[in-house]
DRENTORMI-357315 format. One record per residue (C-alpha): residue number from 1; x, y, z. Coordinates in steps of 0.02 Angstrom, whole numbers, plus 50000, padded with zeros to 5 digits. Example, Ala and Ser with C-alpha at 12.3 -4.5 7.8 and 13.67 -1.06 7.14 Angstrom:
    n   east  north     up
    1  50615  49775  50390
    2  50684  49947  50357
# end
This chain:
    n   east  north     up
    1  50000  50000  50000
    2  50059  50154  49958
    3  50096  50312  50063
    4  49943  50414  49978
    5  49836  50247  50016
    6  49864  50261  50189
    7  49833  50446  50208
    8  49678  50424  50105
    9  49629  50281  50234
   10  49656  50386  50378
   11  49557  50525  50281
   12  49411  50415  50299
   13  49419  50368  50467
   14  49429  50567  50502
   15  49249  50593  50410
   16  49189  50414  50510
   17  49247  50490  50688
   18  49378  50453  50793
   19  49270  50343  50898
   20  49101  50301  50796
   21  48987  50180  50824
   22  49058  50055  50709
   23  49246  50081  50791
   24  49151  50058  50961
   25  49068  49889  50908
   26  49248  49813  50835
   27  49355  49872  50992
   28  49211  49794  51110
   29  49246  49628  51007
   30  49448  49681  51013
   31  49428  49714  51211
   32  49379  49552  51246
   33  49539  49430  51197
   34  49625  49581  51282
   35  49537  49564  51460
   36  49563  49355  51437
   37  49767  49395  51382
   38  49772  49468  51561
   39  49703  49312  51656
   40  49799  49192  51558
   41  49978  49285  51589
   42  49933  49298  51770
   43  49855  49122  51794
   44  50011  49026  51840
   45  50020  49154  52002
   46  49889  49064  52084
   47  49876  48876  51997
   48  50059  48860  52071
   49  50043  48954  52243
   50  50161  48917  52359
   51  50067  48855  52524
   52  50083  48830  52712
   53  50153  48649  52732
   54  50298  48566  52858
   55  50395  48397  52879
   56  50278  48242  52915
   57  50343  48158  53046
   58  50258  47984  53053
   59  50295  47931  53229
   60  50210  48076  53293
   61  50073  48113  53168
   62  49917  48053  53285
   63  49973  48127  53439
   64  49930  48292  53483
   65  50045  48440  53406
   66  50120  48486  53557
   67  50267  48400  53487
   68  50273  48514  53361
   69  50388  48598  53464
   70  50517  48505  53506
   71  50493  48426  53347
   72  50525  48571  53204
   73  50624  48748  53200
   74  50545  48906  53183
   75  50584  49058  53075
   76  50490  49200  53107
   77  50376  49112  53225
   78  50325  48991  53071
   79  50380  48819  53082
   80  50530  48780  52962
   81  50459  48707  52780
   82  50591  48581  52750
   83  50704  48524  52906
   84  50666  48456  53078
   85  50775  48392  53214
   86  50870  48231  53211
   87  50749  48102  53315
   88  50855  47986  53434
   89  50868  47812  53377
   90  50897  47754  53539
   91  50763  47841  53633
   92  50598  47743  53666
   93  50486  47897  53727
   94  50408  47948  53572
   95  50376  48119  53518
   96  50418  48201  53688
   97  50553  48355  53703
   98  50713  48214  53721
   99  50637  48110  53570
  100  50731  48239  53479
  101  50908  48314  53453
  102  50889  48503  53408
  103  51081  48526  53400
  104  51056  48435  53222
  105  50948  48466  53082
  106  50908  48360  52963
  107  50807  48376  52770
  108  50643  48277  52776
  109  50555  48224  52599
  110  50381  48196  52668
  111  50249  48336  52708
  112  50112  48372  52769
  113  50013  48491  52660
  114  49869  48644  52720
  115  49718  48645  52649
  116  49759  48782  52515
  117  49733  48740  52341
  118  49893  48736  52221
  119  50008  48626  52100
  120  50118  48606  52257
  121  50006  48493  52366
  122  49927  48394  52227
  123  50090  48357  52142
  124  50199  48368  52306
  125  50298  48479  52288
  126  50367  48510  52442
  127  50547  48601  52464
  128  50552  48595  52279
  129  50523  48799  52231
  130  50629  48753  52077
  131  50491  48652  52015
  132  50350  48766  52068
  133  50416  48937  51977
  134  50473  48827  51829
  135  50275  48818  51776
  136  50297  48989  51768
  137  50463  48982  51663
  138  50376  48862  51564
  139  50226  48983  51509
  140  50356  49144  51492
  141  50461  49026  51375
  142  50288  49006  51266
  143  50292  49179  51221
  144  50444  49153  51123
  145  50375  49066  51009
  146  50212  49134  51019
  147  50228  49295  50980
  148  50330  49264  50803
  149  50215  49146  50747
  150  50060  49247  50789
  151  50157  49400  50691
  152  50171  49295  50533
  153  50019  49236  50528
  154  49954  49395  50565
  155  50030  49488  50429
  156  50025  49345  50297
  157  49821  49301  50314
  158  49769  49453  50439
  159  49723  49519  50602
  160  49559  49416  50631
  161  49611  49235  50574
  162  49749  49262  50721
  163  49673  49319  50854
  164  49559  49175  50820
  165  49665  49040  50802
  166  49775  49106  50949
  167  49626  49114  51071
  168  49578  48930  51028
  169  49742  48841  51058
  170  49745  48970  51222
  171  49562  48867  51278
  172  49606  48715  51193
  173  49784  48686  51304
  174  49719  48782  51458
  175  49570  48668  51481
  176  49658  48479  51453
  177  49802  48556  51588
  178  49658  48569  51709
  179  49662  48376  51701
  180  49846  48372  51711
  181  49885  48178  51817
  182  50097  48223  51853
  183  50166  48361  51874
  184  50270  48331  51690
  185  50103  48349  51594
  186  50076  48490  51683
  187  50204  48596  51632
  188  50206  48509  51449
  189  50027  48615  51417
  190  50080  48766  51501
  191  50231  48773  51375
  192  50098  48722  51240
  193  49952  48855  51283
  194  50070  48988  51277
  195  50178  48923  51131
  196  50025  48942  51016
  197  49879  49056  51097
  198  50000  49195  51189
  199  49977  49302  51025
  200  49800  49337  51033
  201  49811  49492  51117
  202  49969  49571  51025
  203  49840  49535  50839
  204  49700  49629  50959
  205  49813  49757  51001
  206  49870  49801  50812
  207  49705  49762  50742
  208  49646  49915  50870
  209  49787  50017  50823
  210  49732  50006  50640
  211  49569  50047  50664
  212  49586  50238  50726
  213  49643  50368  50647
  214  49799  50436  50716
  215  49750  50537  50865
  216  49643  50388  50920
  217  49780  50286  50937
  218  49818  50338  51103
  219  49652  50301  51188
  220  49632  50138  51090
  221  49783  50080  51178
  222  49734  50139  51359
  223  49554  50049  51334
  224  49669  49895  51272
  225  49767  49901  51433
  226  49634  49950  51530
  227  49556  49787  51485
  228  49697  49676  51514
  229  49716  49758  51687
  230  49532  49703  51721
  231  49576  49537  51704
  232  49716  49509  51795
  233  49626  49585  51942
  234  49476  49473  51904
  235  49580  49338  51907
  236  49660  49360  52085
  237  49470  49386  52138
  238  49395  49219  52057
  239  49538  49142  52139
  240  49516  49178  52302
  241  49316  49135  52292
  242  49341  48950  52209
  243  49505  48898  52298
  244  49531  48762  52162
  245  49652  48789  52026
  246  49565  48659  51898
  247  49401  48724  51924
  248  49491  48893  51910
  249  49584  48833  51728
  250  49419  48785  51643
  251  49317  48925  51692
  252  49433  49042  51631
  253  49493  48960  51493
  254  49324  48920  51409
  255  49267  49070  51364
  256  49417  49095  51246
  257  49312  48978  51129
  258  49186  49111  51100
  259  49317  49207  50994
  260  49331  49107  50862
  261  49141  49155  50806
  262  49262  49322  50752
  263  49276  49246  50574
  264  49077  49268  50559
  265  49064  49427  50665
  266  49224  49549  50639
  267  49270  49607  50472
  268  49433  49610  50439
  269  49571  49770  50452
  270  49548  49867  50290
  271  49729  49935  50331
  272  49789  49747  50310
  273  49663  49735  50163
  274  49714  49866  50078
  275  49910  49827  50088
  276  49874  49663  50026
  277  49781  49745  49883
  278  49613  49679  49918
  279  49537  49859  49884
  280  49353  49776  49836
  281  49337  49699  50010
  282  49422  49840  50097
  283  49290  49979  49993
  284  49162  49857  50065
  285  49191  49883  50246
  286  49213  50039  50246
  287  49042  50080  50159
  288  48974  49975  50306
  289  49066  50068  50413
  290  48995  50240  50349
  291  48825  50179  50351
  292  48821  50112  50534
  293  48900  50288  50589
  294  48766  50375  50484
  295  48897  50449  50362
  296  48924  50460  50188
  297  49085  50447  50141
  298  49167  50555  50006
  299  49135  50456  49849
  300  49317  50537  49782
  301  49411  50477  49934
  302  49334  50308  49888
  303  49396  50322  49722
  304  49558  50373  49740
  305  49578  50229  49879
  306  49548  50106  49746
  307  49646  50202  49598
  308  49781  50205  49719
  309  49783  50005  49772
  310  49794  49971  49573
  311  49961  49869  49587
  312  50048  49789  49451
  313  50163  49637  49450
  314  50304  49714  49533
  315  50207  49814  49645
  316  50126  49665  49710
  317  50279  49571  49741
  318  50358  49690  49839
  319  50204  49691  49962
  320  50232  49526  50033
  321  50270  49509  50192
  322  50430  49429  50167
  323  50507  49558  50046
  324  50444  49688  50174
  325  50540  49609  50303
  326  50696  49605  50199
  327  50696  49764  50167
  328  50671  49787  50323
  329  50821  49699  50401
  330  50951  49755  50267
  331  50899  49960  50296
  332  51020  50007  50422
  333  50898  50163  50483
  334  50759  50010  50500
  335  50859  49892  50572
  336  50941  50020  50692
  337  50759  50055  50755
  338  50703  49882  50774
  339  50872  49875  50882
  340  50819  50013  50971
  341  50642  49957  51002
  342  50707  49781  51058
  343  50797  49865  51184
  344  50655  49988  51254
  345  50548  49849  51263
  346  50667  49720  51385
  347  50704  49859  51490
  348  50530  49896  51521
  349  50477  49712  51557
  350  50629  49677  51648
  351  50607  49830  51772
  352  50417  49827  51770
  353  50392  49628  51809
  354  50565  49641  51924
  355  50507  49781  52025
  356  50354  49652  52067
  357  50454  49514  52110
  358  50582  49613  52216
  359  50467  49741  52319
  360  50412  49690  52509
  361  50289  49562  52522
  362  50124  49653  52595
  363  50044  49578  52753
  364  49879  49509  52738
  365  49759  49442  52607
  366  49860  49381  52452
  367  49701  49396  52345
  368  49695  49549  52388
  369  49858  49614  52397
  370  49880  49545  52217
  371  49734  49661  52186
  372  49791  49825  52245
  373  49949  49787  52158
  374  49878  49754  51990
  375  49766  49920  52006
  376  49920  50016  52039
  377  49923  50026  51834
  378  49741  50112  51820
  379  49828  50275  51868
  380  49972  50225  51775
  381  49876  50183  51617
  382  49784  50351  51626
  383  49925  50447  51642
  384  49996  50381  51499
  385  49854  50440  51387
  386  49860  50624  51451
  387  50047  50641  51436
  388  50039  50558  51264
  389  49930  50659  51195
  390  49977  50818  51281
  391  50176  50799  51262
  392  50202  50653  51127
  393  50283  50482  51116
  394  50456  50546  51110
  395  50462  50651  51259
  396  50356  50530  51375
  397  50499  50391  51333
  398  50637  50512  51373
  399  50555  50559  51526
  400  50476  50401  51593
  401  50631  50322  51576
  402  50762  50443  51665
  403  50628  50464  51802
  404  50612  50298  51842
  405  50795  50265  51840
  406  50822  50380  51966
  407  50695  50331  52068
  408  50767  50156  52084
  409  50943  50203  52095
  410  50881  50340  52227
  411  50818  50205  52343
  412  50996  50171  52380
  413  50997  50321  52488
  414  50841  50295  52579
  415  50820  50174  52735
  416  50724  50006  52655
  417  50608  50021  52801
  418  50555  50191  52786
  419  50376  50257  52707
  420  50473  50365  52573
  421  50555  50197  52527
  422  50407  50115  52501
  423  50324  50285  52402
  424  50478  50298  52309
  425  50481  50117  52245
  426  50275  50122  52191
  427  50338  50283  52103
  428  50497  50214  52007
  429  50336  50042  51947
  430  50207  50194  51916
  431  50350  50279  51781
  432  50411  50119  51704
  433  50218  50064  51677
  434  50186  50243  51600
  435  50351  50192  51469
  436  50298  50023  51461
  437  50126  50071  51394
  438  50234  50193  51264
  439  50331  50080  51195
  440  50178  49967  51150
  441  50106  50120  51057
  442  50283  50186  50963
  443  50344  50003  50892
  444  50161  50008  50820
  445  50182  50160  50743
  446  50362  50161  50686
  447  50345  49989  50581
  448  50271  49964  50402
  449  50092  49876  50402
  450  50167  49714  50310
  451  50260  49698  50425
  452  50214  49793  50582
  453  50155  49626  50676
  454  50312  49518  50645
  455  50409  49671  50704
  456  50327  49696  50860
  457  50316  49513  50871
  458  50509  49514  50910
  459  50509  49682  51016
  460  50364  49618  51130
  461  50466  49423  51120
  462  50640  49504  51163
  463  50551  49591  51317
  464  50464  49403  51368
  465  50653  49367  51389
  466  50686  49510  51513
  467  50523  49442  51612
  468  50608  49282  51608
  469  50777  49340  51678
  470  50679  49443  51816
  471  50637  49293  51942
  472  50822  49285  51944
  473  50850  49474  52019
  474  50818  49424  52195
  475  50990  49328  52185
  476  51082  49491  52173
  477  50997  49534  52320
  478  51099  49417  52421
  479  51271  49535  52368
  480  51204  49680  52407
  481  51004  49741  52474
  482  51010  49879  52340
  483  51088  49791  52172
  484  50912  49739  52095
  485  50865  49899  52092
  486  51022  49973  52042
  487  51005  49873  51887
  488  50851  49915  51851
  489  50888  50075  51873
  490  51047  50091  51764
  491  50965  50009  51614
  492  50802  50118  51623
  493  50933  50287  51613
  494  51020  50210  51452
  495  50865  50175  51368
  496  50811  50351  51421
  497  50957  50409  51336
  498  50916  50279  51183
  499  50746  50364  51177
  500  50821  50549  51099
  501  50858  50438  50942
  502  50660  50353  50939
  503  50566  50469  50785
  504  50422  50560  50827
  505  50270  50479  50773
  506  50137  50599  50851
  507  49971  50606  50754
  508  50060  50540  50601
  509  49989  50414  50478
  510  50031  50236  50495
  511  50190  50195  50381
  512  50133  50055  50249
  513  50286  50037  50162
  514  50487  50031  50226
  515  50528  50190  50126
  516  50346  50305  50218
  517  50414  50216  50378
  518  50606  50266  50368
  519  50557  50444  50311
  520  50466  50467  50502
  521  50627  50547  50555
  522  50621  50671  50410
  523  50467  50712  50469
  524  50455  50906  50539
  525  50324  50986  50585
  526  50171  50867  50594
  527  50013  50928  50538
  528  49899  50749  50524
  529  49758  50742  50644
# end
């Protein structure tokens, strides 16, 4: 599709409305895979919750638990998970205080489990963390395939086929793990849901970004994140009322079904039509569009969308997706961006999921607690959509970025225990969720449309490997209190710097070629609305 194709499109939008009737109908279709995305990259939190349990001791097991005592060490008045004293071969009192040495400890490997739900007690678990956090290794890893796949497939036979397909292997491998009989199958369909459903929601989210002109783009993504947000604090909520992870697994999973009635219901992206030179289908959508919104569009902008799509051979070849991508990778301006964006995006993850590993584990409820944590974003979210739209992409990375740097590398100074500690720690999250939120809306903007999925396909995948990597923070934690968030803190102010290379791509029209997208930078004074 050519430059003047995509300004035409966008012309059309403008005379629809930023946010008609028909763009409401296809994001409340779009918002749902997106409110599902955030239960299903939250659900391992709570299928493989770590639980109360101790060391079974069967000598001792049907006397009263006053031997409990004598029996196991505390730590912070809770009874150790995976020691207890040496018993006394020679000793003939059971379970008493002398049944047991307490200058020895020794490693038990049978437990006795609370009544709490989780992976741990069904499969056993006990004093085996490595196996408990590897499920959710297992569905992090997923997204490395995932999200490559789903960009492919997205760009080579479109947005809704995708999301579709996506959201049924996502129900398909979530519901058999519910019936998962070792703790091996389990983690076999974790890898497997997220291998080949964890793309649903990045097709959703370009499919939305698509379907708005350019200064909609902005509050299409906050309703997006909005959305997953929802969910993840649904999920945390469900939880807690059904206290059984399989129950949990198909009642979440099933309704992920539902969206593959999208191939009957949701037309498809004219933006992906058109660059694919479909005009007749595209043309066809968007008169349904105008009459839903009670518009007539121009008849000449019609025309010249069409006169404009007329491709010959050559033309047409150098619209596939794999050309595209060629050209991509062997522009050094292009390449140098998708660089760029690679980088933005695993410092974001990295900081944003390793700031929520690392902070101080809040007293009470864990339902709840996961909760409050999760609607920490709201605010975030929103202030992402003034800023953006006041002060631009550009500036909001540059400054999103150096704040929260310096918020984590200010901690240092400040006493962990104190309240500014804590306020200054929720601030640093709040800034790196503002960024985080920015990058998702500049890779989508930056990228030509033939390609623009497979392209944020590896930014978004590159950043599922900083997630990954951030379980492992807490180690550095063990050199020094303050490393973690010196780290995260360090690579947040390079990417900050990074950020005064990023074009601005306020208001502009979607690139949907590699020659509209690398002339962005050229791009002055900005005058599309």
């Amino acid at each position: 599709m050519s430059e003047a194709t995509g300004s035409n499109l966008d012309d059309v939008w403008r005379q629809l409305g930023t946010f008609g009737k028909y763009t409401v109908l296809n994001y409340v279709y779009l918002l749902f895979p997106c409110y599902l995305a955030g239960i299903y990259g939250s659900v391992f939190n709570f299928e493989a919750m770590d639980i109360n349990y101790r060391c079974e001791i069967p000598e001792c097991e049907q006397a009263n638990n006053s031997w409990l005592e004598y029996a196991i060490p505390k730590d912070d008045n809770k009874y150790e998970k995976c020691r207890t004293y040496e018993i006394k071969n020679n000793y003939t009192a059971f379970c008493d205080k002398n049944y047991f040495n307490q200058s020895l400890l020794v490693k038990c490997d049978r437990y006795v489990y609370s009544d709490e739900d989780s992976v741990v007690r069904d499969f056993n678990l006990g004093c085996q963390d490595w196996k408990r956090t590897l499920v959710g290794t297992f569905s992090c890893a997923g997204f490395l395939i995932a999200l490559p796949m789903t960009g492919v497939i997205s760009d080579k036979f479109g947005r809704v086929k995708a999301m579709a397909g996506a959201s049924a292997m996502y129900a398909t491998f979530g519901i058999i793990r519910s019936f998962s009989t070792s703790y091996e199958m389990l983690i076999v369909f974790e890898f497997l849901e997220t291998s080949t459903g964890a793309g649903a929601y990045s097709a959703a989210f370009v499919f939305g970004m698509e379907l708005v002109r350019p200064n909609g783009r902005v509050f299409g993504n906050t309703l997006i994140n909005f959305a997953f947000i929802l969910g993840s604090m649904s999920l945390s909520l469900l939880a807690w009322a059904l206290q059984n992870w399989r129950l949990m697994l198909r009642i979440v999973y099933a309704p992920a079904f539902l969206v593959l009635s999208y191939l009957f219901l949701l037309d498809e992206s004219p933006r992906w039509l058109l660059s694919k030179g479909r005009c007749d289908e595209a043309l066809d959508i968007l008169k349904r569009a105008g009459k839903m919104n009670n518009v007539n569009i121009s008849q000449q902008l019609l025309s010249s969308l069409k006169a404009n799509v007329k491709l010959d051979k050559v033309s047409k070849k150098e619209m596939e997706f794999s050309t595209v991508f060629t050209k991509v990778v062997k522009s050094k301006t292009m390449l140098l961006r998708l660089v760029l964006c690679c980088y933005l995006w695993i410092t974001c993850s990295f900081a944003y999921y390793g700031l929520s590993i690392n902070s101080v584990s809040l007293a009470g409820n864990k339902y709840l607690n996961y909760t409050f944590v999760v609607f920490i974003e709201i605010p975030a979210n929103a202030m992402c959509y003034i800023v953006l739209t006041r002060f631009g992409r550009k500036k909001v990375l540059v400054t999103m970025y150096t704040l929260g740097g310096l918020l984590c590398i200010g901690l240092t100074l400040i006493p962990r225990n104190s309240l500014w500690s804590l306020v200054i720690y929720l601030a640093g999250k709040f800034a790196i969720t503002v960024a985080y939120s920015t990058v998702y809306v500049t890779v989508s903007e930056i990228f030509p449309t033939n390609a623009r999925q497979s392209l944020l396909a590896i930014c978004s995948t590159t950043g599922r490997a900083g997630a990954t990597m951030a379980p492992l923070t807490p180690l550095l934690a063990l050199y020094n209190d303050n490393l973690p968030t010196i780290v995260f803190g360090s690579l947040a102010l390079v990417a900050g710097l990074l950020s005064l290379t990023i074009p601005n791509t306020d208001n502009i029209t979607l690139p949907d070629s590699v020659r509209a997208a690398k002339n962005i930078s050229k791009i002055k004074n900005i005058t599309k609305l």
